[in-house]
N, C-alpha and C positions, 0 to 999 in steps of 0.2 A: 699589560693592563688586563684585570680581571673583569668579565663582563655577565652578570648572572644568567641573563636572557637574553635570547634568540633576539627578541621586540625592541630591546637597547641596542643591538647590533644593528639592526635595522634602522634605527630612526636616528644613529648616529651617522648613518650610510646616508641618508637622506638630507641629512644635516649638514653635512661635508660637500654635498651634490648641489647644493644651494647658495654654501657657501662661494663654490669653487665657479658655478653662473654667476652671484654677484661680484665675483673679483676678476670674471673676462669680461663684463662690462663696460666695468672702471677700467679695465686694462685696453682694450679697444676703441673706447671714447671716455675723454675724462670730464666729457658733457653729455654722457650718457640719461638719459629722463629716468629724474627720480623715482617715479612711480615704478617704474621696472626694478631699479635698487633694492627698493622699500618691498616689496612683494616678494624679492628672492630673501631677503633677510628677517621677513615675517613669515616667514615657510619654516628657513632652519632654525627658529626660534621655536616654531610651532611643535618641530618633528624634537628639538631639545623638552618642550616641556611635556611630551609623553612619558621621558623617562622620569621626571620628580613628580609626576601624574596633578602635574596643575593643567593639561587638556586631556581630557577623557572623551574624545567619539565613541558611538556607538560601535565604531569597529574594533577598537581599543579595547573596550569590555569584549569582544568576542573572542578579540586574540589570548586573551588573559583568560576565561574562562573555558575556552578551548582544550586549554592543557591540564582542567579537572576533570575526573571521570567521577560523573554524578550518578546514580545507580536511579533508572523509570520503576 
C-alpha cells in the first residue's frame, strides 16, 4: 500500500492503536462499559478522518503547512 504522507502514516498508526484498545476490552470483559468502547472507537474514527480531512485541528494545519517553505 502506497501512502503519500508521513500525517496518513501516522493517523493510521493511531487508528490501529485504538482499534487494537477497543478490541482488548471486548476481549477481557464482554461487559466491558460502553463508554470506554465508544471513546476508543471515536478516537480511531477521529484520527481516520484526518486523512479524507473531514477533521482539521489546529495542529493538523500546522502539520500540513509545515512541509511548505514560505519565503518572510
Amino acid at each position: 500500500m502506497f501512502i503519500a504522507r508521513q500525517r496518513h502514516v501516522q493517523a493510521l498508526a493511531d487508528a490501529l492503536v485504538h482499534l487494537d484498545l477497543a478490541r482488548e476490552l471486548i476481549a477481557q470483559d464482554a461487559q466491558a462499559p460502553l463508554d470506554l468502547l465508544a471513546e476508543e472507537l471515536r478516537l480511531a474514527h477521529q484520527a481516520l478522518m484526518t486523512i479524507t480531512g473531514e477533521y482539521t485541528p489546529d495542529d493538523l494545519l500546522g502539520a500540513i503547512f509545515s512541509s511548505f517553505c514560505i519565503g518572510k
